[in-house]
N, C-alpha and C positions, 0 to 999 in steps of 0.2 A: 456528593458523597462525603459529608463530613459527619462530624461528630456533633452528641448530646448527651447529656449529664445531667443529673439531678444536684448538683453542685448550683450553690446559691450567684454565682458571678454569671452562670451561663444566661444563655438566651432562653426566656420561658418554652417549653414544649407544645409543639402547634403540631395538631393531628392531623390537617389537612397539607401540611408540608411534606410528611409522610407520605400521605395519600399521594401527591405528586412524584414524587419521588418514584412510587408502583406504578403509576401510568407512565414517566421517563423509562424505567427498566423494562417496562412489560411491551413499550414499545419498542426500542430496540433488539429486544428478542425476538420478537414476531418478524420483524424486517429482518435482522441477521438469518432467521431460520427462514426466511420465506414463507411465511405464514400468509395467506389472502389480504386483500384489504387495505394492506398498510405501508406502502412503496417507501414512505417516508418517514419510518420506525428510526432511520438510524438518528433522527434529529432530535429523537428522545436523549443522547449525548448532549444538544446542546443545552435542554433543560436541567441539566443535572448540573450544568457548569454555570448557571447564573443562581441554582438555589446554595450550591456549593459555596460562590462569591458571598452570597448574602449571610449564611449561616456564620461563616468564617465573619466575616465583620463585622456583624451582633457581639460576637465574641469579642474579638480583640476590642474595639472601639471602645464598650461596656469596660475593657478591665480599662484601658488609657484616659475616660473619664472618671473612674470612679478613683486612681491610684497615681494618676499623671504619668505613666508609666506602663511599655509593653515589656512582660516579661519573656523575654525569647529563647530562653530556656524551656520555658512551662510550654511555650507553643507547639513546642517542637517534638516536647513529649506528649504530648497528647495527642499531634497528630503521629507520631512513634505508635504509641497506645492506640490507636484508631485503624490506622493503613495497613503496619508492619506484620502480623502476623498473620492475617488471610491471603494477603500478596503476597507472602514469602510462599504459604504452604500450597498455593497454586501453583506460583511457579516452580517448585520442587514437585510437584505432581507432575504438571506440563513437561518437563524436562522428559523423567523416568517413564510416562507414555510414549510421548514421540520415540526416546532411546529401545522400546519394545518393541512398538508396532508399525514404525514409518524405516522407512531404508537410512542407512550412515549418513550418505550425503544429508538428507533431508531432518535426521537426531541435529549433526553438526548446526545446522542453521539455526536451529529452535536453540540449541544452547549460546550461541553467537547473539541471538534476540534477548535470552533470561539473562544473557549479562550486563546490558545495556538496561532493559526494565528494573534491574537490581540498582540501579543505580539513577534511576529515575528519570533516563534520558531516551525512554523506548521511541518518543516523537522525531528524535535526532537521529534513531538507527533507521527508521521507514522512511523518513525525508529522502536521507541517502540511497536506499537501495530500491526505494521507491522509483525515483528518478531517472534508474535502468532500466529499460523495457526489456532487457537479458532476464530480467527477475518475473517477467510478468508471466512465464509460463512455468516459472516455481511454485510449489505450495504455497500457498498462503499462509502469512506466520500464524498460528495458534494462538499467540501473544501482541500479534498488531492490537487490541485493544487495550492495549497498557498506555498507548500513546495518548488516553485524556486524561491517564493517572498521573502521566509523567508533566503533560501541562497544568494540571492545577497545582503539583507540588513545586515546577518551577518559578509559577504564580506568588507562591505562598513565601519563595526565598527572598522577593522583595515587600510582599504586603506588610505582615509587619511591623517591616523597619522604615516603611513610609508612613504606618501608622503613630509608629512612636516618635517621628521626626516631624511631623503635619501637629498633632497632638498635644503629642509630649513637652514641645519647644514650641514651634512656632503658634499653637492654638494657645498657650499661657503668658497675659499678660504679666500676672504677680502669682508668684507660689502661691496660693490665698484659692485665687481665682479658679472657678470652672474653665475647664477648656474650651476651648472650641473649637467646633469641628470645619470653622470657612476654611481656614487652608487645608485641608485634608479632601473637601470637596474641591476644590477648585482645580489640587492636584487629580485628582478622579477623572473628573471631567477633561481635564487636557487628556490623560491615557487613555480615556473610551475614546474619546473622539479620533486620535491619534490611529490607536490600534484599530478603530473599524475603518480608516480610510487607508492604512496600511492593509488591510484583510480586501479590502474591495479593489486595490490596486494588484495586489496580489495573486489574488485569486482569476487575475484577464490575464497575468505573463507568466507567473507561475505557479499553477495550481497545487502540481501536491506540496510546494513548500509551503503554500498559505493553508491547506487541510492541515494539516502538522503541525506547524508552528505556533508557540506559547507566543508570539508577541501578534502573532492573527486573533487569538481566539483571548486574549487578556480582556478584552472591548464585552465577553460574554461572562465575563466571571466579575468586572466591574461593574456591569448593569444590576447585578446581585447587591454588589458593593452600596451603588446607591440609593438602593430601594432601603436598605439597613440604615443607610445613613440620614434619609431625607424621609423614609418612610412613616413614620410616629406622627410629622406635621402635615404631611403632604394628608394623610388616613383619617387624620381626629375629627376633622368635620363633616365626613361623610356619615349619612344615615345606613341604619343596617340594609335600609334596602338598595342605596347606591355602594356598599358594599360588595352585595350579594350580587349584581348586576355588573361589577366590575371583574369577580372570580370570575364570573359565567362566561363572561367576556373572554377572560382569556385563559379556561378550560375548550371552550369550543372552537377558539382558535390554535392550541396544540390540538385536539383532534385533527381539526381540516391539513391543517400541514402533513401532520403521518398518514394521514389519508389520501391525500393528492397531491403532495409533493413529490418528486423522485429524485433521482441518485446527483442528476445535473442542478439541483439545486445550491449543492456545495461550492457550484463552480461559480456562483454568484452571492456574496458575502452580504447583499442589501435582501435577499429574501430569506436568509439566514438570520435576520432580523426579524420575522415574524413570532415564531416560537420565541425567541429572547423576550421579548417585550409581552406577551401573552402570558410567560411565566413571571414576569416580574408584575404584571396584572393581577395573578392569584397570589405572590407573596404579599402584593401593598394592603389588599385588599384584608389583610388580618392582622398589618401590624400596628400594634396596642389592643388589639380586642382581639389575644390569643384566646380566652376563654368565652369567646363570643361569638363561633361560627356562624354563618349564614348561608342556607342556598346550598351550592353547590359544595361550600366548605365542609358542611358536613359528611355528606356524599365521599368528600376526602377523607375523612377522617374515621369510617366504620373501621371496624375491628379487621377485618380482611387487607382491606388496601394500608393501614396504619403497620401488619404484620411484613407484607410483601415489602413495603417502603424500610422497615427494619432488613430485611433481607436484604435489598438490596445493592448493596455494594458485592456481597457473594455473590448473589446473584451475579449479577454484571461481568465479574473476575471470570466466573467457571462457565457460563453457555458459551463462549467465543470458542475456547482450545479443544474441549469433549465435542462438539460439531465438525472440527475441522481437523482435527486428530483421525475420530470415527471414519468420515468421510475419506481423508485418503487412504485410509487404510485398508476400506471395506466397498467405496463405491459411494455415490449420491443416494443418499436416503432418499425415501416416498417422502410425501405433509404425514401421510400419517406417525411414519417413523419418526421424524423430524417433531411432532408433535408430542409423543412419547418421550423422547429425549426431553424440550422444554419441561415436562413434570418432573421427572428425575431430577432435571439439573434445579428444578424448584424444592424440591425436597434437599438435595443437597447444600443448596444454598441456606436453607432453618437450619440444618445441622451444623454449618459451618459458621452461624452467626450463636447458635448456643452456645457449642463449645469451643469457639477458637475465639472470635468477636469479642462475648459478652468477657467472659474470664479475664483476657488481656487487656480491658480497660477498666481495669478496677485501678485508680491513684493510688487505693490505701496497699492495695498487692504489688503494684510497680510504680514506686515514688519516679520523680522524678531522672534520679542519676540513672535507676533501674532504666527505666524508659528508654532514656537517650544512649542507654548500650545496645537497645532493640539494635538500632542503626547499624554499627560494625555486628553485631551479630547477626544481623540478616545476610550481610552483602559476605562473613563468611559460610555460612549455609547455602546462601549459593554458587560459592565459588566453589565448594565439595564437589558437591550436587553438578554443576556444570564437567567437573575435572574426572569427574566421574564418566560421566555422558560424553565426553570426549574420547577417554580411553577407550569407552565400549565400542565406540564407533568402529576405530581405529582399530579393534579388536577383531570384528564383527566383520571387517573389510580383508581384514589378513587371510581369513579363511575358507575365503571365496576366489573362485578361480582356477582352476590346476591342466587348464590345457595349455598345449601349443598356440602359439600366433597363427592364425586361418593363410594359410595358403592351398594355391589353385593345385594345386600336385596333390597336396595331402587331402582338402574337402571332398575329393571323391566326384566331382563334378565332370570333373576330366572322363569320368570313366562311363556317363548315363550316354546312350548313345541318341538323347531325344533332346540334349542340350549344344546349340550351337555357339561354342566359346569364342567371344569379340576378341578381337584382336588387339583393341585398346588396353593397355594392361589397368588401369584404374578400374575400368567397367568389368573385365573377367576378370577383378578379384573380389569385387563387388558381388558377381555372381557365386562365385564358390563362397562368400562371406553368407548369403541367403540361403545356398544350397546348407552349408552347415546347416545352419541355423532349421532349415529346415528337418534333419536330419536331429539333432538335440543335441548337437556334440558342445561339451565342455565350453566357457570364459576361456580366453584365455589368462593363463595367472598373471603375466604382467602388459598392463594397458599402459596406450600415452590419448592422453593424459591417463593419472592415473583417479580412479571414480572420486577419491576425495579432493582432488584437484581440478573437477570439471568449474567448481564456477571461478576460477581463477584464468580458465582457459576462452578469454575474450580477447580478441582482437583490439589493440589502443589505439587511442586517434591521436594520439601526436599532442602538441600543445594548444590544439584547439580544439576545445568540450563543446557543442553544442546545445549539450544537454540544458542549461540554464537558459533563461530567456535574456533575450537580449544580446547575446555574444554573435558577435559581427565581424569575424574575423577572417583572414588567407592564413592560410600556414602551410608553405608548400615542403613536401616528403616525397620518396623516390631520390632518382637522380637527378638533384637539384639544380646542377648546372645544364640538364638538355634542355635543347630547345623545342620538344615535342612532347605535349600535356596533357595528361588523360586525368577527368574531373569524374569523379564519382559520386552521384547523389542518391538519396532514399533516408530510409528511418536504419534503426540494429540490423535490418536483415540488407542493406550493404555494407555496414558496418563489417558483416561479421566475415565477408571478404578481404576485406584490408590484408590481410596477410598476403593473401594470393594474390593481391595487386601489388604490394610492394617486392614479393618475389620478381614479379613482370617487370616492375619499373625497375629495379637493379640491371637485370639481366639484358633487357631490352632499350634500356637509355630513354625511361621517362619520366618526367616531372609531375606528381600526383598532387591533388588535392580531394579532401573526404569533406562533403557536405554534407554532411549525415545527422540527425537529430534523430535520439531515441521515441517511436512513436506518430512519427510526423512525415506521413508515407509522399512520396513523389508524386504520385498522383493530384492532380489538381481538384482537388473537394476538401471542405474544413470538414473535420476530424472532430470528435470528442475529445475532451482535455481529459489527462493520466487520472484516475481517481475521482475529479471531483467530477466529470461530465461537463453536458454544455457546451458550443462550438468553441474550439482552440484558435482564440485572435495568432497567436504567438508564431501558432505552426504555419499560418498562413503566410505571415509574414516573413517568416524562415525561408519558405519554399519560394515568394518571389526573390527574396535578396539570392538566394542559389544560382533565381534563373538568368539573374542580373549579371553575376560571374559570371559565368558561363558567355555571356555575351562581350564583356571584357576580357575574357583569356583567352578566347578564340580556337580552343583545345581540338588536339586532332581528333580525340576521341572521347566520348562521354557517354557515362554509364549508369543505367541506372535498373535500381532494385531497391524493391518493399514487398511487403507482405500486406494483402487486404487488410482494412482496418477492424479490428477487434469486437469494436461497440457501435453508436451511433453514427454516421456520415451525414451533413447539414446541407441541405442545396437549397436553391434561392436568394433573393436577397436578403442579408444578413442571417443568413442561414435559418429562414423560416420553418423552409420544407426539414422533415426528418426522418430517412429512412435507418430501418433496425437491422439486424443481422439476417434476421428472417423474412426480410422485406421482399416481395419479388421485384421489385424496382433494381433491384441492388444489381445484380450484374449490367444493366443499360447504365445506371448513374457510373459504376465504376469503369466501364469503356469508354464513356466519354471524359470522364475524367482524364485517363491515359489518353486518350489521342489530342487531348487538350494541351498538357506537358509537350507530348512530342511535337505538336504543331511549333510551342513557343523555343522548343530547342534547337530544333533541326537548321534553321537557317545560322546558326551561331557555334557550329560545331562541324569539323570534316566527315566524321562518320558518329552515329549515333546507338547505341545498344540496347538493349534491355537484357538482364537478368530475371527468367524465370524463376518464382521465388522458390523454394525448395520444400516438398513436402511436409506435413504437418503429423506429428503423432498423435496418440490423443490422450498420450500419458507423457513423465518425465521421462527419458529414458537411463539418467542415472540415478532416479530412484530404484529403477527396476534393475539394474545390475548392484545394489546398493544392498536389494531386499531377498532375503530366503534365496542365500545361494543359488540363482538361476542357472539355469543353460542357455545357449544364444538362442534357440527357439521360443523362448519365454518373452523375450523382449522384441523379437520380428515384428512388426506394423505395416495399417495397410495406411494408405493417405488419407485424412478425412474429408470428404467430398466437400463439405462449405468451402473449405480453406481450396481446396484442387475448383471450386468454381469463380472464386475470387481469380486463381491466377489463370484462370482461363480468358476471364475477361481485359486481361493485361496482355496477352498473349493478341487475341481478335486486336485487341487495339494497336497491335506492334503492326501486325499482319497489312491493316486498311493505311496505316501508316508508312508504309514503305521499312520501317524499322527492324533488322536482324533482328531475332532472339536466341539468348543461348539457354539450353534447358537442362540443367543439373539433374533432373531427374536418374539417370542412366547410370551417375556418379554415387550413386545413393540406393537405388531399387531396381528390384527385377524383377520379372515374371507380379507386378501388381504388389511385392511385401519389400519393405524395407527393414535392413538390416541396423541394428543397434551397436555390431562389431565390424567394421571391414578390417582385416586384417590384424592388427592387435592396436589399431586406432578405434577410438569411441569419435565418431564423427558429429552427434551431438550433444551440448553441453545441457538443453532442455528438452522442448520438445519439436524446439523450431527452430535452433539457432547452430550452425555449424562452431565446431571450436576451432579455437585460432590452427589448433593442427594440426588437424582435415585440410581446413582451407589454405594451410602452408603445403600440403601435401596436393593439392588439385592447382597449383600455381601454373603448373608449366602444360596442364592440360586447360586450364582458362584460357591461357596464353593463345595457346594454338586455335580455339577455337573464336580469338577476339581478330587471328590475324596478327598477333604482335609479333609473333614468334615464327619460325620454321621449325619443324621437328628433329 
């Protein structure tokens, strides 16, 4: 996604670079929207990141040969003039939709996301809350695809000035002299090689920081780099028809990838190497003989894919947030709708490259200094724009709500004479919390947490994250000095107990520890890695070093809780076999898994537990108290049967195991509906995750039911 100019220094205009460019955008739409065919549409990103590298260093290299000299001023206006004003006006649209149509909570996040893309660091915000699985049952941001805008511009802060240091100085022997470009390659070459064996280490321990990360993806924008740089001699002597067999070569090979690659591809950075090298196939393949297409070059370069390849950078910006806006706002579109939108949002995209694009890169209309105030003028346009969409939130939330806290007296439950009220007080307020709800009666006006504070409302692990790959650590919490230790293992969904167990351990006199890794369930089967797909070495390894503790601390009790996993589960060796979500294998592979776990704990522990995982909604639920002033019957749910079969098969396996299970269900639902209110507690934070104060509030009823306690 960079720029072209009819300016005499630029890089001559190559039609089939264009054309590429509309095959890069047109696949990732197709994949983002789920279109047929093309599993492996989102790798059309990585295409756009090596013609990206290459354009850019046509440019720069051109002015530091011809001037001895990179001006980094001019650079930076031009990419000012190029990026700033379609990314600004998307993200000021993005913002003021989500602030209409999506619930407060869900506005807030989308402006917490446009203030980080304003600032060209959107790869840094997704790394981070990517790396939550708290987040995984959140909207998806609107704006996660700003995270390849934010690594090419990251990219861009050192190229440059390596160019003018490579170049400028070390490539001149005598002011006189032409430059050269050996140091400048040689530095290339150490960063490619550097950043793709950092991308392929990365991408086995921690996946979504190597999806993300500018210094994973450097390796794809410098392969760009060098086709510009070596390209001219490596080119001169082929004939046009070993040209034209060289495009073809690697047009056919970006097909086969979007075609039969999928999502787990990501999670291996040496097959992310195919498309890389295929597109630097069709760039070399035309440089010096821009006016001499061949073959398939031409095929690039008709008037259609030359137009869409101008669109597309708009393009690119506006299908992510209008799909995913739409979508939660209104429900999963059909392909055909889905299809409908892709033209629209292609119409939108001409419009937005006639009038916003073309106009704002005129030099002779925005010199220079003009330019590089784009900058601070962008990032205050969206600070407005954001300060705005925060207020409204906050606005928007004030106005919602105007009943009593649910209790068993006032719901009226007390009074149906076909409802037999438990004697447990958590579970009969739970019931009068559904009975409302069932009834329609009012929010009440003040929640704890309160809805703009649900995703703050997580449970902490203490000074040991597990979340990163590699941390190998004890950090014991509770009552540090008893001598009796209760070790809790699973992914966020024991995590999001923590509170109730530290309640226990105060009260009860015991020494905890949380082995918890977001994503990386107890159960003994490799998992898919977060994002990029592909079996998770990391999780595996996680969940023996757990089982190792465990066998060193010798804890009186040990507990555990997950949630089925998400996406893919790998069985075999080296996780040949692959069963899906939909797979009927899946509940036999997931019981044997559990009773696998429990075989390796039970002799290394005095009593063992399980935590049944706690029902699934099939929406956010503080979106829906967020959204169009609900009632509590709005937001009731029933469980979804996937997820209720998942923990079924956790359950059979506790069962054949000799293993207690405690089942929160009772704590949470009644009569088959789950309530979004018990009492004037919001009990979860998404659609699966308890908040910390729920599960502060069910402590002393855990308690009793693990045996820690007397009543």
């Amino acid at each position: 996604m960079s720029e072209r100019s009819g300016k005499p220094d630029r890089p001559r205009y190559r039609g089939d670079v264009q054309g590429l460019r509309a095959v890069a955008v047109l696949a990732v739409v197709a994949g983002h929207y789920g279109l047929p065919g093309l599993p492996g549409g989102f790798l059309g990103v990585d295409v756009f990141l090596v013609v990206s590298g290459f354009l850019i260093t046509q440019l720069v290299v051109g002015e530091a040969r011809r001037t001895g000299r990179v001006s980094i001023g001019g650079f930076y206006a031009r990419r000012a003039r190029r990026i700033l004003p379609a990314s600004t006006l998307v993200l000021v649209v993005t913002v003021a939709l989500a602030s209409m149509l999506l619930g407060a909570a869900e506005s807030l996040e989308v402006v917490r996301d446009a203030g980080w893309a304003a600032l060209f660091a959107a790869n840094v915000r997704f790394a981070q809350v990517g790396a939550d699985y708290f987040s995984r049952d959140q909207l998806t941001s609107p704006l996660q695809h700003y995270w390849s805008l934010a690594v090419e511009e990251q990219f861009y802060v050192v190229w440059p000035l390596l160019v003018l240091l490579c170049v400028g100085f070390l490539g001149r022997r005598r002011a006189r002299d032409r430059p050269s470009l050996v140091p400048l390659l040689v530095v290339l070459l150490g960063l490619v090689a550097a950043s793709f064996a950092h991308a392929v280490h990365l991408s086995r321990t921690e996946p979504l920081l190597a999806y993300f990360s500018a210094t994973t993806r450097a390796w794809e924008l410098g392969v760009g780099a060098l086709v510009a740089l070596v390209g001219a001699r490596v080119a001169a002597p082929l004939s046009p028809r070993a040209r034209g067999l060289l495009a073809l070569t690697g047009v056919v090979g970006i097909g086969l990838v979007v075609t039969t690659f999928h999502h787990g591809t990501q999670a291996r950075a040496e097959l992310v190497a195919v498309p890389v090298l295929a597109t630097a196939m069709v760039l070399l393949a035309g440089v010096g003989h821009e006016h001499e297409p061949v073959g398939v070059q031409r095929l690039l370069g008709v008037r259609p894919m030359r137009a869409i390849g101008d669109w597309s950078f708009s393009l690119y910006l506006w299908h992510w947030p209008l799909l995913v806006i739409l979508e939660a706002r209104y429900g999963e579109a059909s392909p055909l709708a889905r299809l409908d939108l892709a033209l629209i949002v292609l119409a939108l995209a001409a419009v937005t490259y006639r009038f916003v694009e073309q106009p704002w890169r005129s030099a002779v209309r925005f010199p220079r200094p003009r330019a590089l105030a784009l900058y601070p003028a962008s990032v205050g346009v969206l600070a407005l724009t954001c300060a705005i969409g925060w207020s409204y939130a906050h606005a928007r939330v004030a106005t919602y709500g105007e009943g009593p806290a649910v209790t068993l007296a006032e719901s009226g439950v007390t009074d149906d004479p076909e409802v037999d009220i438990s004697p447990d007080p958590i579970v009969a307020l739970v019931q009068a919390s559904v009975y409302a709800g069932e009834q329609g009666r009012p929010v009440p006006a003040d929640l704890r947490p309160g809805r703009l504070e649900l995703p703050d409302s997580i449970a902490g692990v203490g000074e040991c994250d597990y979340s990163p790959a590699g941390v190998r650590e004890l950090c014991a919490r509770g009552d540090t000095d008893a001598d009796r230790t209760i070790v809790v293992i699973g992914d966020s969904h024991a995590r999001m107990w923590i509170t109730a167990f530290e309640k226990i351990a105060t009260r009860a006199g015991y020494r905890t520890y949380y082995l918890v890794k977001p994503e990386c369930t107890a159960a003994s089967v490799t998992v898919s890695a977060p994002v990029t797909g592909g079996p998770w070495d990391d999780c595996d390894d996680f969940r023996e070093w757990a089982f190792d503790q465990v066998a060193e601390l010798d804890p009186a009790m040990t507990v555990l809780a997950s949630t089925g996993p998400d996406d893919t589960v790998f069985t075999g060796a080296d996780g040949a076999g692959e069963v899906g979500v939909d797979d009927p294998r899946r509940a036999d592979v997931l019981e044997q898994a559990w009773t696998t776990t429990f075989a390796r704990l039970a002799p290394h522990t005095d009593d063992l537990r399980l935590i049944r995982d706690v029902p699934r909604a099939g929406f956010v639920l503080g979106t829906c108290l967020t959204r169009d002033d609900p009632d509590l019957g709005d937001c009731l749910f029933t469980p979804e049967p996937d997820h209720e079969a998942d923990a079924d098969a956790s359950e059979r396996a506790a069962w054949r195991s000799g293993v207690a299970v405690v089942d929160p269900r009772p704590w949470l639902c009644w009569r088959g509906r789950c309530a979004a209110v018990i009492g004037d507690v919001i009990p979860y934070l998404d659609g699966s995750h308890l908040t910390s104060t729920y599960s502060g509030e069910l402590g002393e009823s855990l308690g009793r039911r693990l045996g820690l306690w007397q009543a």
